[in-house]
N, C-alpha and C positions, 0 to 999 in steps of 0.2 A: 201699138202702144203697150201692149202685154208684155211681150218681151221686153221693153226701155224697164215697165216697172217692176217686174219680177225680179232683175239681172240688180237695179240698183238698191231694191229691197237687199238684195244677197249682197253686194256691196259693201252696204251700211253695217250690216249682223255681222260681216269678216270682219270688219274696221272695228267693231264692238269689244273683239278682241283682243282689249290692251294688254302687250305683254308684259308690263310689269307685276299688273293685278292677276295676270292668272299664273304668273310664276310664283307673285305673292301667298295666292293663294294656297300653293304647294308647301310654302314654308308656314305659311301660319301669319304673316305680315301683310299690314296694308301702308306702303309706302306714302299715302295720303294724308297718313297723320305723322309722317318724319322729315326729317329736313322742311324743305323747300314747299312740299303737298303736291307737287306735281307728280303725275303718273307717267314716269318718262325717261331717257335713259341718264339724262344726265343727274337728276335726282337718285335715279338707282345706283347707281356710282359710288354718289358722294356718301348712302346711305347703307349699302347692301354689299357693294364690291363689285369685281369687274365680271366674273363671271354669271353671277345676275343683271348686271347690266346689257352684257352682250348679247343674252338671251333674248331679255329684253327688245333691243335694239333690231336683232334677228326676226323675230316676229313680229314687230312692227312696220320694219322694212318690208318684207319677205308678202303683208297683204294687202300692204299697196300695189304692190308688182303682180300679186294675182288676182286683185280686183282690174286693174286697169290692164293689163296687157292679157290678161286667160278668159273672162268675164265674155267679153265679147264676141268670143268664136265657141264659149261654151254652147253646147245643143242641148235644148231643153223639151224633155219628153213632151209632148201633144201642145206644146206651144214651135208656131213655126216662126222663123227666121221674120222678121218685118222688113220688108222689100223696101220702104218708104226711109227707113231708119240709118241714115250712115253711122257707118261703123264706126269713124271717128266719134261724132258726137256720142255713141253708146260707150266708146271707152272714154269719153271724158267725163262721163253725167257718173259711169261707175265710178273713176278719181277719185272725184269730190265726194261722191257718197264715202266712200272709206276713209278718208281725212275727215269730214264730218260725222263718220262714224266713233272713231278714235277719238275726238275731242269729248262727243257727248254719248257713250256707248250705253246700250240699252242694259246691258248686262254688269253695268256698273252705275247704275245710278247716277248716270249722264253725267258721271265725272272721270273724264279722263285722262288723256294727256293733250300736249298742245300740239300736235299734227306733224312736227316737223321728220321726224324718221317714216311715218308714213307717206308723205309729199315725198320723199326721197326714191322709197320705192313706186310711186307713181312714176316720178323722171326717168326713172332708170326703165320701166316698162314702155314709156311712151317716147322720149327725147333725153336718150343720155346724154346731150348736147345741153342740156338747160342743165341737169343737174351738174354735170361739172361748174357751169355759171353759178350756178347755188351753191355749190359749194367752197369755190373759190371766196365767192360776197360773204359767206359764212365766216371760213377763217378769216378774210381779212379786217372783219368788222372785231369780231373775239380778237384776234393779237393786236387791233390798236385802241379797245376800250376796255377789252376783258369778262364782259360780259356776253354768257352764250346766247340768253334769253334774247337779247339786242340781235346777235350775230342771225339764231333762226329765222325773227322778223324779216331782216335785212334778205337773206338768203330768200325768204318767199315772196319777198316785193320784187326781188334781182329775175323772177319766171317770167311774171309779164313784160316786164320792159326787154327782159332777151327777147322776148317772141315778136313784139312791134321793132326789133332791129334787124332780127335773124330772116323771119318768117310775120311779116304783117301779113298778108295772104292767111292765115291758117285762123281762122275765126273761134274751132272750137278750142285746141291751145289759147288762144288769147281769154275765150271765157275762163276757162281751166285755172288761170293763171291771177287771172284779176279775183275768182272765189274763192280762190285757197290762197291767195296772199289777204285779204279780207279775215277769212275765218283764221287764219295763224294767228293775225296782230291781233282778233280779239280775243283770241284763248290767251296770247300774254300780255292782256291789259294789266295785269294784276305784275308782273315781271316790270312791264314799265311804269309804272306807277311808282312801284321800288327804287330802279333805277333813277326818277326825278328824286326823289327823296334820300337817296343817296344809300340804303340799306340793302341792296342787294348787292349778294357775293358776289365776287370775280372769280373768275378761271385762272388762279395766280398763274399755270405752268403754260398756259398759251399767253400770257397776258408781258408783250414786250415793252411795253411802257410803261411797265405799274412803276411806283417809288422802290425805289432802293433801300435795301435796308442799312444804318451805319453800321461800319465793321466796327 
């Protein structure tokens, strides 16, 4: 059990590290009081530009991929290997720790962002097979409402139901998948809340169905 919690302690503190706030913090900005207030790449976009965004998006991605896929086989001085411990559930419990870290980072005053580029680089570490599904549920949900905030939810609801189609057998993916579609929807409670009341922006340039404008 030393190892489960040490590995996901480091997890959590990676995931801590939201790239927007520490790139913010290079310029002088904290995107949490602009646009949107989320710490994430699509607020960094709309707010900052794309090459802070991408930064952004890269560091976000980049430690979900090395919590869940590195975490696991890291060796750790005078702590040994847990014989008892499958490897899967160790890289699934690290996962969630770094999307959980992301959303509520210790290093920012448990405000973060809403998990979706970190889940990405979880998929892509554990099942690039889901994250293409995620990703696909992503766009297709943004080109037919317009809204990303919708599209990320949709995308991390689209994990578990791949895995009870793909791989029902695989218990620790299905966990994985049922807590990180959980904690996305409720990092954007605040996103659909908007969206019932009709005040949240669209994605005009993905959004295929918006209204037309008269020439």
């Amino acid at each position: 059990m030393l190892e489960l919690g040490l590995k996901v302690l480091v997890a959590y503190l990676l995931g801590s590290i939201v790239g927007a706030l520490a790139i913010g913090q290079l310029r002088g900005v904290d995107i949490r009081t602009m646009g949107s207030g989320n710490a994430g790449g699509t607020n960094a976009l709309r707010t900052q530009g794309l090459g802070f965004a991408a930064g952004t998006v890269v560091i976000d991605i980049g430690k979900g991929w090395v919590a869940a896929g590195w975490l696991r086989v890291l060796a750790i001085p005078v702590v040994a290997a847990d014989p008892v411990l499958g490897r899967d559930w160790l890289a699934v419990c690290c996962a969630a720790a770094a999307v959980a870290g992301h959303v509520g980072p210790l290093w920012h005053e448990f405000r973060g962002g809403k998990g979706g580029a970190t889940l990405a680089g979880v998929l892509l570490a554990l099942a690039p097979l889901l994250l293409a599904i995620a990703a696909g549920a992503w766009l297709l949900v943004v080109m037919l409402g317009g809204f990303v905030a919708l599209g990320t939810v949709a995308a991390a609801v689209s994990v578990p139901i791949a895995v009870v189609a793909i791989a029902p057998e695989s218990v620790p993916m299905l966990s994985l998948g049922v807590a990180v579609a959980a904690l996305v929807a409720w990092a954007h409670r605040g996103n659909l809340a908007r969206i019932r009341a009709g005040t949240e922006p669209h994605a005009e340039k993905l959004w295929l169905l918006r209204p037309r404008k008269a020439p």
